[in-house]
C-alpha positions in Angstrom: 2.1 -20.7 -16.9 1.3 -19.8 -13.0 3.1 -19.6 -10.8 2.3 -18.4 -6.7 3.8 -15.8 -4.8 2.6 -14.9 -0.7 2.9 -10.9 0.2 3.8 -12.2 3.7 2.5 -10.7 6.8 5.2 -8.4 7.4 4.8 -6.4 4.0 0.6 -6.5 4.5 1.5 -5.3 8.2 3.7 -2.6 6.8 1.1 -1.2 4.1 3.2 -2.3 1.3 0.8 -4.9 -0.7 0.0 -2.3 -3.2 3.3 -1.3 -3.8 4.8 -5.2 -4.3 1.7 -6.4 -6.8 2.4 -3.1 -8.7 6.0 -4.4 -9.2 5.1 -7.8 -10.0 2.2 -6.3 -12.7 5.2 -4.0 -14.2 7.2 -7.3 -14.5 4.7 -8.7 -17.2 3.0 -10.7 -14.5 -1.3 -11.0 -14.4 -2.8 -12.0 -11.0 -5.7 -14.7 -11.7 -6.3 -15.4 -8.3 -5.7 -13.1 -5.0 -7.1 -14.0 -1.4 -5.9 -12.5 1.7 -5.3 -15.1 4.5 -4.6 -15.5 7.8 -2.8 -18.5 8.0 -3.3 -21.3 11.3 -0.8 -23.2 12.7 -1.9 -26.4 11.0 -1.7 -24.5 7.7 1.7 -23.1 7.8 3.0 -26.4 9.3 0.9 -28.0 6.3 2.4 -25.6 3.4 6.7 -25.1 4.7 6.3 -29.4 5.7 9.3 -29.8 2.9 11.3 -27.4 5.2 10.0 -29.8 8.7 13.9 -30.6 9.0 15.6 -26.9 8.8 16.2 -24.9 12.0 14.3 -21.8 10.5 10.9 -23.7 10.2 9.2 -23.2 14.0 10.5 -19.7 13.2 8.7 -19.4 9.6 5.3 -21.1 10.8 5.4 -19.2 13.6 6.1 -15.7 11.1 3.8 -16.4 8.9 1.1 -16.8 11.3 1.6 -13.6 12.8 -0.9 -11.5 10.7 -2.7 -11.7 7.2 -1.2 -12.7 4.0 -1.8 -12.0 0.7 -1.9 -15.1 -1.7 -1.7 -14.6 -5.7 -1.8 -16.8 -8.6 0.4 -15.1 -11.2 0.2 -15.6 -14.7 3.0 -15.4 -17.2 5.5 -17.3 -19.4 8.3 -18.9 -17.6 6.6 -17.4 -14.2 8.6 -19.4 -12.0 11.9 -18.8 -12.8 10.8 -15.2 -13.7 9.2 -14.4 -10.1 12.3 -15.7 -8.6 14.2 -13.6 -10.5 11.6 -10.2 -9.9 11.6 -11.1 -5.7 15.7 -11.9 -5.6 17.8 -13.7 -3.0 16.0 -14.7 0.5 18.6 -12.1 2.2 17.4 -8.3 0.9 21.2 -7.8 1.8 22.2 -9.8 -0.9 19.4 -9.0 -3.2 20.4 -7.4 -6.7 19.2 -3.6 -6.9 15.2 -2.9 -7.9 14.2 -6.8 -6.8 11.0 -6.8 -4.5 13.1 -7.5 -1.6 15.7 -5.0 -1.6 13.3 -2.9 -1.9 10.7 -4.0 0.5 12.5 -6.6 3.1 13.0 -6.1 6.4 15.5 -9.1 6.7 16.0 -12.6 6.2 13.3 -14.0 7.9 10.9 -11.4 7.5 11.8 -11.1 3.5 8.2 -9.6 2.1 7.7 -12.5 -0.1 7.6 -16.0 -0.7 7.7 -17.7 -4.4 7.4 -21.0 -5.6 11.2 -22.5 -6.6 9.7 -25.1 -9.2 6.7 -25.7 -11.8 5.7 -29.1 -9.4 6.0 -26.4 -6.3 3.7 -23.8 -7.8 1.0 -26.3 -8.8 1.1 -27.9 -5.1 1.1 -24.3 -3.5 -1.8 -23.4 -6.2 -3.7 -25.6 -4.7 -3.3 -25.4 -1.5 -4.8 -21.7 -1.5 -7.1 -22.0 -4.4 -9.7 -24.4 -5.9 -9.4 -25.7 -9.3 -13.1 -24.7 -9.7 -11.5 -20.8 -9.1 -9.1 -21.4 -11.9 -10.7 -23.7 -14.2 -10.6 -21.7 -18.2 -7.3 -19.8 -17.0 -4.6 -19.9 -19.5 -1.4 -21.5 -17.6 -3.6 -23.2 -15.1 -3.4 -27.1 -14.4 
């Protein structure tokens, strides 16, 4: 199964890309697909739309449009519960010991990370950053 996960700008900015696919390889997890992006403010707007409502999105879009990101397409079974698990809560404060954000979170908002929170999620985010022609013959993929 795949699942996607975003190094967010803050962790690229911070040099610690290497050190967060490292911990998500360790966790059983394959990347398939990896492209660093630098997100416009159509896209963002585009990918957090189901969060259009919620006072942190102007905040988010405008986040994640603050430098390059790091796009993956991880591979392994149950990925999406099992990323969610590896990256822990949104809050590194309330993160559980050795999770990608208490480890590598700067705060809330600016949390290292973003995963998908269901299988319908990860194929919609999937595809917004890669082609099915870039992950046609993957095991797991749609």
């Amino acid at each position: 199964m795949l699942t996607l996960a975003i190094i967010k700008p803050d962790a690229v900015h911070n040099g610690l890309a290497g050190k967060i696919l490292a911990h998500l390889e360790a966790a059983g997890f394959r990347v398939r697909a990896a492209r660093l992006v630098r997100l416009t403010t159509a896209q963002a707007e585009a990918f957090y739309d189901v969060h259009r409502e919620r006072p942190f999105y102007r905040p988010l879009v405008t986040f994640m449009t603050s430098g390059p990101a790091l796009a993956l397409a991880l591979e392994r079974a149950d990925a999406v519960a099992h990323l969610r698990q590896v990256i822990g809560a949104t809050d590194p404060a309330e993160a559980k010991p050795g999770t990608v954000r208490k480890l590598y979170a700067e705060s809330k908002e600016r949390n290292a990370i973003h995963a998908s929170d269901s299988d319908e999620s990860a194929r919609r985010e999937i595809a917004f950053f890669f082609p099915e022609s870039e992950l046609r013959g993957l095991s797991g993929a749609q």
